[in-house]
C-alpha positions in Angstrom: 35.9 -184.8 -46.7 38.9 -184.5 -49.3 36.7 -182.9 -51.5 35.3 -180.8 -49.2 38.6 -179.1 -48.2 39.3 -178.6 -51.2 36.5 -176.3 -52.1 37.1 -174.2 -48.8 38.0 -170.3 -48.9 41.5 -169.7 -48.7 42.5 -167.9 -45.7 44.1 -164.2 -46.0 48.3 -165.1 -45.7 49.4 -162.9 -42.5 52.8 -162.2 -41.4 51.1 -160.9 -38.3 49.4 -163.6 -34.8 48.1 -160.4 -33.8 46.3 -156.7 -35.6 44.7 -156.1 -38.4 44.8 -158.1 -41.8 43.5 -156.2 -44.3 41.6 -158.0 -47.7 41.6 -155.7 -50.6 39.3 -155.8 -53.3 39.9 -153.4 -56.0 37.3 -150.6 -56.6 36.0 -150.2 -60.3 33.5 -147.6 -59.6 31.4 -145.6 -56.6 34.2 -144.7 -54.5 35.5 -142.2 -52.8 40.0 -141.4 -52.5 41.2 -140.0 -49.0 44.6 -139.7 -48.2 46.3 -140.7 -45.0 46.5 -137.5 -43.3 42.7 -137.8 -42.7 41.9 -140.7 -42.1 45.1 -141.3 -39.7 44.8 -137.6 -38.4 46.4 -137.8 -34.5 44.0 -134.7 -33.5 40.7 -135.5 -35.1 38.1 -136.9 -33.5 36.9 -140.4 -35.0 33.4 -138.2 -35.9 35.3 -135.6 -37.2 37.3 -138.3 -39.4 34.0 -139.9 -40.7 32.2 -136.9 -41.1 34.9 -135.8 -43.7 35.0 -138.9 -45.4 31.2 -138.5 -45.6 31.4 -134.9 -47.1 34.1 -135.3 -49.9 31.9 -138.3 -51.0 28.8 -136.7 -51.6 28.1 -135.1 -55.0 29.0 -131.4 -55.6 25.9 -129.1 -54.5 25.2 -131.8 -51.5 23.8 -129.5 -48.8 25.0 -130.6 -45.6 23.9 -128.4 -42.4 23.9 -129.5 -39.1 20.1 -130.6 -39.3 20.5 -132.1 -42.6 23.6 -134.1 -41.2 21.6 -134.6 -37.9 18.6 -136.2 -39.7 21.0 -138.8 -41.0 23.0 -139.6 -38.6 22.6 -140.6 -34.5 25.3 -138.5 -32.9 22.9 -135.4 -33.3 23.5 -131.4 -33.6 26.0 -130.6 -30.8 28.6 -134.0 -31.8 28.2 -132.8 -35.8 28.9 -129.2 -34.7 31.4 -130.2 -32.8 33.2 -132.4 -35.5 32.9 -129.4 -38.1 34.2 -127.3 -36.4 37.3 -129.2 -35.9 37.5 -129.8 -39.5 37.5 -126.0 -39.8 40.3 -125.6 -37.4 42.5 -128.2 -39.2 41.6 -126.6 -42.4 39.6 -129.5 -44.0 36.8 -127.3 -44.6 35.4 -123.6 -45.0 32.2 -121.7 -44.6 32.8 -118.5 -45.7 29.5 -116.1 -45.6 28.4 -114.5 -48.0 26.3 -111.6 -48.9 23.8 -112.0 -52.6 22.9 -109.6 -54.8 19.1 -109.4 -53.6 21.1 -108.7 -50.1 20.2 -111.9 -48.1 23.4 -113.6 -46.8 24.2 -117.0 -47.1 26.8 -119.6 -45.9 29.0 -121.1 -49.1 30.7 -124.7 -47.7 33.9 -125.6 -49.6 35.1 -128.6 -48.3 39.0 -129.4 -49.1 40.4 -133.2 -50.0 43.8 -131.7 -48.6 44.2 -129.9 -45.6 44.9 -126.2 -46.4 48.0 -126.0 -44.8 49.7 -129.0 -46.3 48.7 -127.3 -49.4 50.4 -124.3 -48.9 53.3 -125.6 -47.2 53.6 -127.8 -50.8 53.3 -125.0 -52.3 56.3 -123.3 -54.1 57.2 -120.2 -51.5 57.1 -116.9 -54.1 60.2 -115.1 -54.9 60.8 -112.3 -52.2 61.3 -109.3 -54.0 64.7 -107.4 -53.7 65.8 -105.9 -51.0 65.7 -101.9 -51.2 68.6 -100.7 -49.5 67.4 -97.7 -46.6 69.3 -95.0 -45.7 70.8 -94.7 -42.6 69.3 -93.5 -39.7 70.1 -90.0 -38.0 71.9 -91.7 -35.2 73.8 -94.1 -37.1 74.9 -91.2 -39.4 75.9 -89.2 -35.7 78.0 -93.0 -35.1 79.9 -92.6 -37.8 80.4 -89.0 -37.6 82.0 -89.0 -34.0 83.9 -92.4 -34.7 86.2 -90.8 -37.5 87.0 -87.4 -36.0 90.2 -88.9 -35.2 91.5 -89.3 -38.6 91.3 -85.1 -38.9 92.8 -85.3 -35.0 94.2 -87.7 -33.2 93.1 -85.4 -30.3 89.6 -86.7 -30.8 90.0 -89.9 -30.0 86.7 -91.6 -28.7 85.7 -94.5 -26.8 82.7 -96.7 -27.3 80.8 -94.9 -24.3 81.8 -91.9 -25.4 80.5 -92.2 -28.9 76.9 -93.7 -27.6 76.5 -90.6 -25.3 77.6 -87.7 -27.8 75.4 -89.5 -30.7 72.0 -88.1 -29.7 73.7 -84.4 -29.6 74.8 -84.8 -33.4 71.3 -85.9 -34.3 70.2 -82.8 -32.9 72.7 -81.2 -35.5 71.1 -83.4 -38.2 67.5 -83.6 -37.2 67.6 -79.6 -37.9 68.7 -79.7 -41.8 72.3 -79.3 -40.7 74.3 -81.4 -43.4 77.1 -83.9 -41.6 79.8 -81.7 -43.2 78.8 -79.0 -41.5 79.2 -81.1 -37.9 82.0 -82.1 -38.8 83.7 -78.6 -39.6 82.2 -77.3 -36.3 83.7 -79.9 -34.5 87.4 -80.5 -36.1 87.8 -76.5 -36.6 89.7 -73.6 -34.6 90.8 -76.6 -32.1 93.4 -75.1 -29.2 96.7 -75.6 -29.2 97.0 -77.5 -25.7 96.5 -81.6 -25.4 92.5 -82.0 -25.4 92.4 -84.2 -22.5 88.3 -85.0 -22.2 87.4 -84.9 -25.6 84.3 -86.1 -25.3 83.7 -83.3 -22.8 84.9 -80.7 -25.2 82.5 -81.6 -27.8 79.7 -82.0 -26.3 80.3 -78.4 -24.8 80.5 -77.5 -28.8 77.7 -79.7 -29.4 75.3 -78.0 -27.1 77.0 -74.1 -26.8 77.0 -74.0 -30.8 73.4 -75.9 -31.4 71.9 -73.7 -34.1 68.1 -73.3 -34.7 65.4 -75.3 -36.2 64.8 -73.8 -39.9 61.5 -71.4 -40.4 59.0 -72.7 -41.4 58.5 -71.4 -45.3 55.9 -68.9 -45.7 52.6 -69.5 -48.1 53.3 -68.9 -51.3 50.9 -66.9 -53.2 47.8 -68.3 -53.8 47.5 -69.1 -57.9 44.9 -66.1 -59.8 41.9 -68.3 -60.9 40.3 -66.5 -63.9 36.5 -66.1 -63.4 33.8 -69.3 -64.8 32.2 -69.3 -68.5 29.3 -67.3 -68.6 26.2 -67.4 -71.4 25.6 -64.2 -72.6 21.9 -63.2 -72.7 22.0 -61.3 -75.8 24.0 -63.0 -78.2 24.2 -66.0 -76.4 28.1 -66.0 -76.6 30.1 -67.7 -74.0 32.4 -65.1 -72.2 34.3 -65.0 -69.0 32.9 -63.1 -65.5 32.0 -63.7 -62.1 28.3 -63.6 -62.6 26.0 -64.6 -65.5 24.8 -61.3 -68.0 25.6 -59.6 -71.0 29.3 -59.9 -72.5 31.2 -56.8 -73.3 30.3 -55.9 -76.7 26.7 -56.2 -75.7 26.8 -54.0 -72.9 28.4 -51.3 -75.1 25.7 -51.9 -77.9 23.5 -51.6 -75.1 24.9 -48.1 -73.9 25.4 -46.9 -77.2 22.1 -47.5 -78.0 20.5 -45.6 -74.7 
């Protein structure tokens, strides 16, 4: 009996009265690595999970459609279709199509160890290239305008409101080619003598009374002389210029001369 007891297989030490014990052998060859995030995925089916493992352990060049997967497995087409296409969706694998050079098209499948986007999220982001500064917008130009007419008058003084509701009358200015300066001299110049009380009222009556016109629209310039196309004469065989083939100069004076 001693002896017997002796010889018996240790039991696997547990901390555990309950769940899984696990007793590891190391691997020396045939086997296949998968991380965690597959096969302790919280979304993917346990087919989709085993379908995976199934597919990044098969040699490269392994076809593996639906019926080929179908024929060696029980779950059949619809559960395998159905478990690919989650793999898809969670970025385990890809089928792009593709179109050959003798024009059939044909379905590549690249299947990832990695999800693709836990790759990319490892991924070092690119550097964002530099800001380019933009020029202001007509109305933020018309803002800025209005706000500092009261440094040339304290007459002009505006409120928030006021400067909002005139704006879209000094893009009107600006829209048309009129340069701010301009604006600003029409507004700030020849201003009466007596206390402006509504200045906003007073220019927007300059705004609107004193609104010039849009610029003309340039005419067509004149259109560029093209000289005529190279011509082969058909006596000497010279190249010369004119609007339709024939004789060049000098042959059509040897030509006279000699009639």
């Amino acid at each position: 009996m001693t002896d017997k007891q002796r010889n018996a297989p240790a039991r696997p030490k547990t901390r555990h009265s309950s769940g899984v014990t696990h007793v590891k052998e190391p691997h020396h060859d045939n086997f296949t690595v998968v991380g965690n995030h597959l096969a302790q995925h919280p979304e993917l089916s346990l087919v989709a999970i085993g379908l995976a493992l199934h597919i990044q352990s098969l040699p490269e060049g392994t076809p593996i459609g639906i019926k080929t997967l179908a024929a060696k497995f029980p779950e059949g087409e619809i559960r395998i279709a159905a478990a690919l296409r989650e793999l898809e969706q969670h970025g385990y694998l890809a089928r792009p199509r593709e179109r050959l050079q003798s024009g059939q098209v044909t379905t590549r499948t690249l299947s990832y160890n990695k999800p693709r986007a836990a790759v990319a999220a490892a991924a070092p982001a690119a550097p964002k290239p530099a800001a380019v500064p933009k020029a202001p917008a007509p109305s933020g130009k018309a803002t800025e305008l209005l706000a500092g007419l009261r440094a040339h008058d304290s007459r002009l003084l505006l409120t928030e409101r006021d400067v909002s509701r005139l704006a879209p009358a000094v893009s009107a200015w600006l829209e048309r080619g009129v340069p701010p300066t301009a604006v600003l001299r029409t507004l700030t110049t020849g201003l009466p003598q007596d206390p402006i009380k509504h200045p906003a009222a007073f220019l927007r009556h300059r705004l609107t009374s004193q609104l010039p016109p849009h610029l003309p629209t340039p005419a067509p310039g004149p259109v560029p002389h093209r000289p005529s196309p190279l011509q082969t004469c058909d006596g000497c065989e010279r190249a010369f210029r004119a609007p339709h083939p024939g004789r060049c100069r000098d042959c059509r004076a040897s030509t006279v001369a000699v009639a």
